[in-house]
C-alpha positions, 0 to 999 in steps of 0.5 A: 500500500505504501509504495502504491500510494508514493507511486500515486504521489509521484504521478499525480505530482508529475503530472500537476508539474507537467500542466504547469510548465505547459501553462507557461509555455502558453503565456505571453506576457507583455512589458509596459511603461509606468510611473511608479509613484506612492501617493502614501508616501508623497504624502507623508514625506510632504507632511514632514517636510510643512512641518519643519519649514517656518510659514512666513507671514504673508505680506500683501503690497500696499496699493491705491484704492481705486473706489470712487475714482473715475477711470477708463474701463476699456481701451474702446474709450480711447482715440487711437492709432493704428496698432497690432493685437498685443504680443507677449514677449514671454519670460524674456527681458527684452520689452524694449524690442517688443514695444518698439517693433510694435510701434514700427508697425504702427509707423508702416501702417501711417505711413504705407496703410500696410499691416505687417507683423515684424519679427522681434527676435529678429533684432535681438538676435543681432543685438546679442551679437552686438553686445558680446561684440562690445563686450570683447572691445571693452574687456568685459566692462559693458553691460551684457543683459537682456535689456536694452533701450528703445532706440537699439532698434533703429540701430539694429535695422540700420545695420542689419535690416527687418524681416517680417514674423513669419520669416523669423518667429525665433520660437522653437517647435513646441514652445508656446512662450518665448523664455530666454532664461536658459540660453541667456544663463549660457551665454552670459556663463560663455563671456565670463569665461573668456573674461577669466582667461582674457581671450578676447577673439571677437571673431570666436566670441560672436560665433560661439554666440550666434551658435548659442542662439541658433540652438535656442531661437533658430537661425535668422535668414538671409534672404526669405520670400515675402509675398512671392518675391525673395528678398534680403532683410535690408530689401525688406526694410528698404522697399517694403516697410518704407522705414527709414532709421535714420528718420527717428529720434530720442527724447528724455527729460532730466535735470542733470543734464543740461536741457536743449542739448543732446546727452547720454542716458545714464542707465545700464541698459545703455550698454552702448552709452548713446549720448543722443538723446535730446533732452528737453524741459518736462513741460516740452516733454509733456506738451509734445507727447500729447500733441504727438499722438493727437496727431497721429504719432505714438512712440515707445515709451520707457521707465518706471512700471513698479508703483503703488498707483499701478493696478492690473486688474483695472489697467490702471496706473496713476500717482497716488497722493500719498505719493506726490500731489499732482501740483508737486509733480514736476522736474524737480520730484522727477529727478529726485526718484531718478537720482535715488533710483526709486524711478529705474528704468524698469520697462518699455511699452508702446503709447498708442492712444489718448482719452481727455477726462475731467480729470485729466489726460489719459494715455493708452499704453500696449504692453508685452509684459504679462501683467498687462494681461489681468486687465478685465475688459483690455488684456494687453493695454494700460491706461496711464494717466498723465500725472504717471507719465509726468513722473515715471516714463522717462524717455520717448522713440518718435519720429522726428516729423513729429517733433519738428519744433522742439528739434528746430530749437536745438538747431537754433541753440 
């Protein structure tokens, strides 16, 4: 009975054996790709780490109440020139291109009735290039950064021509945002190298660049086909949009330089230290910013945009009292913020409209900036009043057409 009954095991047990591996032999599993991830312990280590960090105190920012104060609710309010759809110039600090490139396509439409969108990566491009250029002539000693000021677009058009968006959008496949942050890290990283090891090889330096950027924004064309006809982009400039440069011109209002003579604007964005900006009384700058854009000419604007007045959700930017009274704002309070640069040269921004109140002159400003796009009722425009623009915006690009008296006096002088 024994061995009958191991036989009987060991048959039965073969045989379960022999089921198995025919099972397997079967099977076809399949592998897959997955996130391996445990809620519990997230979690966990979230808890943990809330319960060791302080929990500072919020701190709200002090700002004008604007309740009972009567402001523009919409840039439909305003009287206008012709001007694009606002653009976002991303996470980028390069308003200065994208305010001015707006107002050059304002300036195609007054003066051809063409509406073209210009590539605003275009001229970055090739200012890079010339800033790391001139950060190799002067050894390291000018500014490299993302900034620059209103009139660098001239300069760059002058030497290196326009091209239309579509030709050179300078945004990567995939990217819905311009975002500088990275490529600027690496090019900045690049020239402080060669600083250390004083290898100043303008030729190397302006390649690496370009190299850098092309991997980043792309490479800007050479030639490009625009409505059927190929063309350069000093063609374009020339024969399409009609812009000349040299028609355009700068203004500030500040007293530590002599009034009615042409000086530098001392910020750092300035990197090529141009000295030609024509600086003129604020009652004169006043004065001709309004009578500018009644005329039909707007300008790019650029100054101070971090203010208690400044309220994005409205669109509104004005100079509080408990600031300064408006009776007290004059060259004087301009300078002192200037000179204890509680006034900086923050942004730039494009002044396309006018709107008369009772109380006062309102200035419709397109902005780039992200702020711009909490207005409820106008995403991508402010309303300054003139009270702000008296005190905070510190320069204007403009055509000189527009300006023909006050450069007249400086002819005189």
């Amino acid at each position: 009975m024994k061995n009958q009954a191991l036989t009987l095991v060991l048959l039965t047990s073969a045989t379960l054996l022999s089921f198995n591996v025919s099972s397997q032999n079967d099977r076809k599993d399949k592998g897959e790709f997955n996130s391996t991830t445990s809620d519990f312990y997230n979690e966990m280590k979230k808890a943990n780490q809330a319960f060791f960090q302080e929990k500072p105190e919020q701190q709200k920012p002090f700002t004008m109440n604007y309740a009972g104060i009567d402001v523009p609710k919409s840039a439909s309010e305003f009287k206008t020139v012709w001007a694009g759809n606002p653009v976002s110039q991303g996470e980028t600090g390069t308003c200065w291109c994208f305010s001015t490139t707006s107002f050059y396509e304002s300036e195609i439409y007054r003066i051809t009735k063409q509406e073209i969108r210009l590539s605003e990566l275009y001229t970055v491009y090739w200012q890079y290039v010339e800033k790391a250029r001139e950060f190799v002539n002067t050894r390291g000693k000018s500014a490299f950064g993302e900034g620059s000021e209103t009139n660098a677009v001239a300069a760059m058009m002058k030497k290196y021509g326009q091209v239309p968006y579509e030709a050179y959008s300078g945004m990567v496949p995939g990217r819905k945002f311009h975002d500088h942050g990275r490529m600027f890290t690496e090019m900045n990283a690049y020239l402080q190298g060669i600083k250390t090891a004083n290898a100043w090889n303008e030729q190397e330096v302006t390649s690496t660049i370009k190299s850098i950027m092309n991997f980043y924004i792309g490479v800007p064309p050479t030639t490009f086909t625009y409505k059927g006809k190929s063309m350069s982009p000093i063609d374009f400039l020339k024969n399409v949009t009609k812009l000349n440069p040299d028609d355009y011109v700068d203004f500030m209002s500040l007293m530590e330089r002599s009034y009615w003579s042409q000086s530098e604007y001392k910020v750092q964005d300035n990197w090529w230290r141009s000295a030609d900006y024509y600086n003129i009384p604020l009652d004169d700058f006043m004065n001709s910013i309004k009578a500018a854009i009644k005329a039909g000419y707007s300008m790019s604007i650029g100054g101070d945009v971090s203010e208690s007045g400044i309220n994005s959700k409205l669109g509104v930017a004005m100079v509080p009292t408990y600031d300064i009274p408006s009776a007290y704002i004059d060259e004087n309070a301009r300078q002192f913020r200037f000179s204890n640069q509680t006034t900086t040269d923050d942004h730039a921004l494009h002044l396309v409209g006018w709107l008369e109140k009772p109380n006062g002159t309102w200035y419709l400003i397109k902005d780039s900036g992200a702020g711009s796009r909490n207005n409820t009722n106008s995403p991508g425009y402010y309303y300054y009043h003139e009270d702000f623009v008296k005190l905070k915006m510190m320069t204007f690009t403009i055509h000189k057409d527009a300006m023909k008296d006050i450069l007249t006096k400086f002819i005189k002088k």
